[in-house]
C-alpha positions, 0 to 999 in steps of 0.5 A: 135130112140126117137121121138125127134130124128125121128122129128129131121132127118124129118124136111127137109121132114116133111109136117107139118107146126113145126118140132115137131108137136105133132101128135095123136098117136105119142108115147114115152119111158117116161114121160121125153121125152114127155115133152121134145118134147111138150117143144120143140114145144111150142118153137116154137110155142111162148108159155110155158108149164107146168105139170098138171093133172094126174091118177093114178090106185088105184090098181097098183099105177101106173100113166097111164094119164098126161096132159101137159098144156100152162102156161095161162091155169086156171082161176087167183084169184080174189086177184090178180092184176097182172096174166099171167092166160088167161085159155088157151085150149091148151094141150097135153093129154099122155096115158099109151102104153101097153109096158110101154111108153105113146102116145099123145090121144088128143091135143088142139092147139088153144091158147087164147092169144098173142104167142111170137115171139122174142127169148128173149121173149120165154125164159121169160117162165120158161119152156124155163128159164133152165140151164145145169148141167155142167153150173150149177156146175159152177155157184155154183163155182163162186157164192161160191167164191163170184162172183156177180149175173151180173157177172156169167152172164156175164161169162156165156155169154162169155162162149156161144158165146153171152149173147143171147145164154145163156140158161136161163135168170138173173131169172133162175140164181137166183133161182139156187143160192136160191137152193144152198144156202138152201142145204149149210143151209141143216144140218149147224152144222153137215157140219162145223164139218166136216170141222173142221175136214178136217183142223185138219187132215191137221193141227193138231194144229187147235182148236175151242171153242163153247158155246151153249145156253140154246135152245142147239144153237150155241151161241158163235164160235171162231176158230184158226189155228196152224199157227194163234198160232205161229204167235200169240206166235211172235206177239200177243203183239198188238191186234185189234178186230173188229166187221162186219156185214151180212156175214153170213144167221144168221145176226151174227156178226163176229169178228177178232183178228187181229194184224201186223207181222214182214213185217208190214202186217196184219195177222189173229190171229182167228175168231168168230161168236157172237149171241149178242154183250152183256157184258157175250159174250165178256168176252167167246169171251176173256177168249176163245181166251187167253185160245185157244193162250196158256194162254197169253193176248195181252198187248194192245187192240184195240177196237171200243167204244162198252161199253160191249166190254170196261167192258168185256176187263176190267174184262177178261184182266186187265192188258192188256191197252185198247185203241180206234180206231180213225177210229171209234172216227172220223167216226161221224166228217163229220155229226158233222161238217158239211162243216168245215170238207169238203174235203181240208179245212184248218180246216181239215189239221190241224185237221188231222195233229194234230190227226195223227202226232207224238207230245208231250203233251204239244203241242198237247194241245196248238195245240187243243187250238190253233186250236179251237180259230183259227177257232171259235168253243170253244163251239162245243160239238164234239169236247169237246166230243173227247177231253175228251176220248183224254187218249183213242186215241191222240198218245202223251197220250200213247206214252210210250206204245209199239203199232207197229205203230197202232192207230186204228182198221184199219187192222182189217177193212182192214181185214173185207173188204178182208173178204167181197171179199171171203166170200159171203154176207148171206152164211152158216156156214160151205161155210163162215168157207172154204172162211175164210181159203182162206183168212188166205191162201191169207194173208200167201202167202202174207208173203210168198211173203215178206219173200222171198223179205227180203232175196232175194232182196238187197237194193244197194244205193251208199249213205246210212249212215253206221247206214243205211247199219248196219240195212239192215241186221238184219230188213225186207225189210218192217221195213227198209223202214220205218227206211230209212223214220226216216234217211230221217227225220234225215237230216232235225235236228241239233243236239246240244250238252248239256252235252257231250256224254249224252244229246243233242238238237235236232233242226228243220233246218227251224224252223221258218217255224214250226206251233206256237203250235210246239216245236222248239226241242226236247231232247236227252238224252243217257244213259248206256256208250251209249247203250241206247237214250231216245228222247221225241217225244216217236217214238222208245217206241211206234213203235219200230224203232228209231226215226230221232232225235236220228238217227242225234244225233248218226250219229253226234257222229260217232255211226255205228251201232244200239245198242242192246237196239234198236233192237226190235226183233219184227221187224227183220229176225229172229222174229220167232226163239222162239224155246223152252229151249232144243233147244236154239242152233237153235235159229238163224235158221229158225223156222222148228220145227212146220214143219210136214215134219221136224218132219218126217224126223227127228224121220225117220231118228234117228229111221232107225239108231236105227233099223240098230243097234238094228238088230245087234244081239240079245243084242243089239235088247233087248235094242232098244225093252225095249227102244220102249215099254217105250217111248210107254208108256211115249207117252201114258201117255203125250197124256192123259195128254194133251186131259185131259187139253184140249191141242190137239197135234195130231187128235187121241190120240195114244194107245198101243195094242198087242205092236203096236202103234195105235189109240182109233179109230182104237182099237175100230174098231179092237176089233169089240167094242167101247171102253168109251175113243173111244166114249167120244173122240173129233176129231174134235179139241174142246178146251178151255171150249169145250174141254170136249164136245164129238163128240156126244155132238157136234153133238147135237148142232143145228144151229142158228135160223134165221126168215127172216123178211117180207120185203126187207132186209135192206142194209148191212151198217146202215146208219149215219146222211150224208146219210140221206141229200138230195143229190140232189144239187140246181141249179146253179143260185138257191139262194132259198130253196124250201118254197121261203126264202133265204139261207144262204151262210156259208164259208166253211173255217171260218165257218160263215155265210154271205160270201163264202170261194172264198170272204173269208178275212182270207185265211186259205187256202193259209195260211196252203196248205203247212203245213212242217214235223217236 
């Protein structure tokens, strides 16, 4: 038995005033263990300890004394101002036993300082702040999965009964989340190249660019998975791209491709770090991600209004329409508005009506007037500001271009704030690229989850137009939700027959009730026998679905189901089936070609029927050889092909050898010598202008140099003018700023000084509370 073992059995019987004493002569079988039992009564004596002098015998190199010490022992520097030193005697001095082990030869006990008494208050020594293995293992889970600091001790505390039964104290938990972040930071490049190759293994259709700068650091690195690709091939026609901030321990900003799929969902096209924000960056960033999605820009983008992501844009996709996030326009309204923007004034209703609804361009203009001569501010430089940008961001100025019902950056900031959820705030590089994978998981179940309700659940109303009925088939249950809320809309028109059967006016049932800017009706005008409407509000040309106007002029006429015209594929069940020429006979089947497993099971199956009649006799095995060895030849040819541009279809390119279908890497590793493709090949699924790049030249790539600053580090979000008011209100009764004057009362609906909005003669606010759809 150890000592601490012996201390243990004795204590009902020992003499001494503490279990374990410490005693002259007392031996042990290690360093470890001396420190142990010396830790453990200085617990309960009410002081820490720490390691100090030591021998070593110069001849041997052995360590033959060690003494252990009270925290308080030493003399403080005379910089300092605040110290625990005391230069406290107390101490255990070990020396070495004949047998290996070590023996206390002197003890002083004798302190110079207050001792602790509670258990709160021994645990603030950092020899009593210690925490097991096993909880350790699960704190570098849940910090990996983005679990707070007060949350893990709480966790914690719920694991052990009490958070007083906790081994350790918030200190002890921090120092160990510096550890493992500094071991993820360890060798960052080399272990994000592993990962990629972990995801290629079970992805083949994973790809990533990198563009190093002249120091050899990653600069740029912008990653895209298979599914990503498919989904960009179906909905890659509307792109959002947005930048966020203090993800990851190099302060670079990362940036999403985000768009909407056939369920009305965000989904993920790619990700990318950036070094800097500059003009050359966005430009890699585009042409990498049109290059890395097969060659295909997006026909409508997008962005905040960063000027070097506006010239990149412009220079890299031309012929792709570029538009500004509201978000990002009206982020500044606030600060620039003051109290006319408060929450519920009139002013901001109207604002926000006219900005989000539906509108033509004559009335969003006589809107815009209407709006500034209500309430007094013609000379306001913001709002002169946004209406001449109004071509980037009013709806009414592009409505004739298809955005899926997306006006602004939104989904790519409701992106970054799941983002944040997953990814820890300063991780490294290659923990940021798995927790990004679970998020791509979490949004592909999501659709997962959609999918199944589209064609599970049945939507059973005993009223429903048979115009209604006939789009329930062919739309997602998302979609149909949306054209349910046009059908709601219908029922509030009158249509008005102009010329039978090819335009109509379309008439609010409560016109009278509508804002003085707002159109009275709106024109339908149809066209081809039928197939095709034309409304002027833009709804169907801008989101895809039609609008209520055109669904009360074809209910009028008797019209049953949507014509063709109007079926925008991008909304229904079969958004996926983009299958290639050969194939077209599949085309209203799911999409199983890219399954791994349907393309197992059909090359298994075709091939074991090959074999059984190429077993049949010799002639028969003389065709299906011949066959073999030239579809081995013709796969050679295609994949060389394919690793030539860039294009990765599988992890390794296969070869033959000895009549055997194999790979580069095992060739080289078969014949004992490394072959020049072997060694130039890139498996860890480089492409674009990486593509070139071998595994060894990757490698070769450093991470991003990072200097902590001195300091704090500032918070993650730059603060905007609001945040630097004083938040602290007045008093109640207080009608004087702190220099003695008077304050000014300004009503917050007219925006004028010398009333309040309670004494307000204008009453926007009773007049505009209920403002009617149209």
């Amino acid at each position: 038995m150890g000592a601490i073992e012996i201390a243990l059995r004795n204590a009902p019987y020992r003499k001494t005033k503490y279990i374990f004493e410490p005693l002259l002569g007392l031996t042990f079988d290690s360093e470890h263990e001396a420190y142990d039992y010396y830790n453990m009564y200085s617990w309960e004596v009410g002081f820490g300890i720490k390691k100090k002098r030591r021998a070593t015998n110069q001849k041997t190199n052995f360590h033959t004394m060690r003494e252990l010490h009270c925290n308080c022992s030493g003399t403080p520097k005379e910089c300092q101002k605040n110290t625990k030193l005391t230069g406290c005697k107390a101490m255990i001095r070990l020396l070495r036993t004949e047998d290996d082990g070590w023996y206390i030869k002197f003890h002083e006990a004798e302190h110079n300082h207050e001792l602790m008494k509670s258990c709160g208050e021994k645990r603030q020594w950092l020899s009593h702040d210690t925490i097991d293995e096993r909880a350790v293992e699960l704190i570098k889970y849940l910090r990996e999965n983005n679990v707070s600091l007060t949350k893990v001790h709480c966790i914690l505390g719920s694991m052990y009964g009490s958070m007083e039964n906790i081994p350790g104290t918030k200190r002890s938990l921090r120092a160990i989340c510096n550890s493992i972040a500094r071991d993820q930071m360890d060798d960052d490049v080399h272990k994000t190249l592993a990962v990629f190759r972990e995801i290629r293994k079970k992805d083949p259709d994973f790809q990533f660019s990198v563009l190093p700068d002249a120091n050899n650091q990653i600069k740029n690195l912008l990653w895209i998975n298979g599914r990503s690709r498919e989904q960009y091939k179906c909905f890659g026609d509307v792109v959002t791209f947005d930048t966020t901030y203090c993800t990851n321990i190099y302060k670079m900003p990362f940036g999403l491709f985000v768009g909407v799929n056939n369920h009305f969902q965000t989904t993920i096209f790619g990700g990318v770090f950036m070094k800097d924000e500059t003009i050359p960056s966005f430009e890699w960033v585009f042409k990498e991600f049109a290059s890395l999605m097969g060659g295909n820009a997006p026909s409508v983008i997008f962005t905040d209004q960063c000027s070097a992501m506006a010239s990149a844009i412009k220079s890299v996709w031309k012929e792709a329409r570029h538009l500004l996030c509201k978000w990002h326009v009206f982020k500044d309204a606030p600060s620039k508005l003051g109290a006319l923007y408060k929450k519920g004034s009139a002013f901001r209703k109207l604002f926000h009506k006219i900005i989000n609804d539906m509108l033509t361009i004559d009335e969003f203009e006589r809107a815009w007037a209407y709006m500034l001569k209500l309430f007094d501010i013609e000379d306001n430089e913001y709002l002169k500001n946004l209406y001449d940008k109004k071509e980037k961001w009013a709806k009414c100025y592009f409505r004739d271009c298809f955005c899926a019902r997306m006006s602004s950056t939104q989904r790519s900031e409701s992106a970054n704030h799941m983002l944040k959820r997953f990814v820890p705030r300063n991780c490294s590089m290659n923990r940021f690229v798995l927790q990004f994978n679970k998020l791509l998981f979490d949004r592909n179940s999501a659709e997962d989850q959609a999918e199944f309700k589209t064609k599970i659940v049945d939507d059973v109303r005993e009223r429903a137009w048979p115009i209604e009925e006939h789009a329930a088939k062919f739309y997602t249950a998302a979609v149909y939700g949306l054209f349910r809320k046009e059908i709601n809309k219908a029922t509030r028109y009158f249509a008005i027959e102009k010329i039978k059967d090819k335009e109509y006016d379309v008439v609010h049932a409560q016109a009278h009730k509508k804002l003085p800017w707002n159109r009275e009706k709106l024109t339908v005008v149809i066209s081809n026998g039928g197939e095709k409407y034309d409304c002027e509000c833009g709804l169907y040309q801008h989101f895809g679905v039609l609008c209520g106007h055109v669904l009360r002029v074809m209910n009028q006429l008797g019209v049953c189901e949507i014509p063709k015209y109007h079926i925008n594929k991008r909304w229904t069940r079969s958004a996926r089936d983009v299958l290639p020429g050969e194939l077209k006979s599949y085309q209203q089947e799911t999409l199983c070609i890219n399954s791994m497993t349907y393309r197992h099971t059909y090359l298994y199956i075709n091939a074991i029927k090959v074999v059984n009649d190429g077993n049949r006799d010799l002639g028969a095995f003389g065709v299906v050889a011949k066959g073999i060895k030239k579809i081995q030849k013709e796969l050679q040819i295609y994949f060389k092909s394919k690793e030539a541009s860039g294009a990765k279809t599988c992890a390794k390119p296969m070869v033959m050898q000895n009549n055997y279908y194999t790979t580069e890497s095992d060739v080289g590793v078969d014949s004992g010598t490394e072959t020049e493709d072997a060694r130039n090949f890139n498996s860890y699924g480089a492409a674009g202008s990486s593509a070139g790049m071998s595994d060894s030249e990757l490698l070769k790539i450093r991470a991003p140099s990072f200097n902590r600053p001195a300091g704090r580090p500032r918070q993650n979000r730059i603060k905007g003018a609001l945040d630097y008011f004083d938040k602290k209100k007045p008093a109640k009764n207080s009608k004087s700023d702190k220099d003695g004057k008077k304050r000014k009362i300004r009503c917050g609906g007219c925006n004028v000084f010398g009333h309040s909005e309670n004494n307000c003669k204008k009453k926007h606010v009773d007049i505009y509370s209920e403002i009617p759809e149209f």
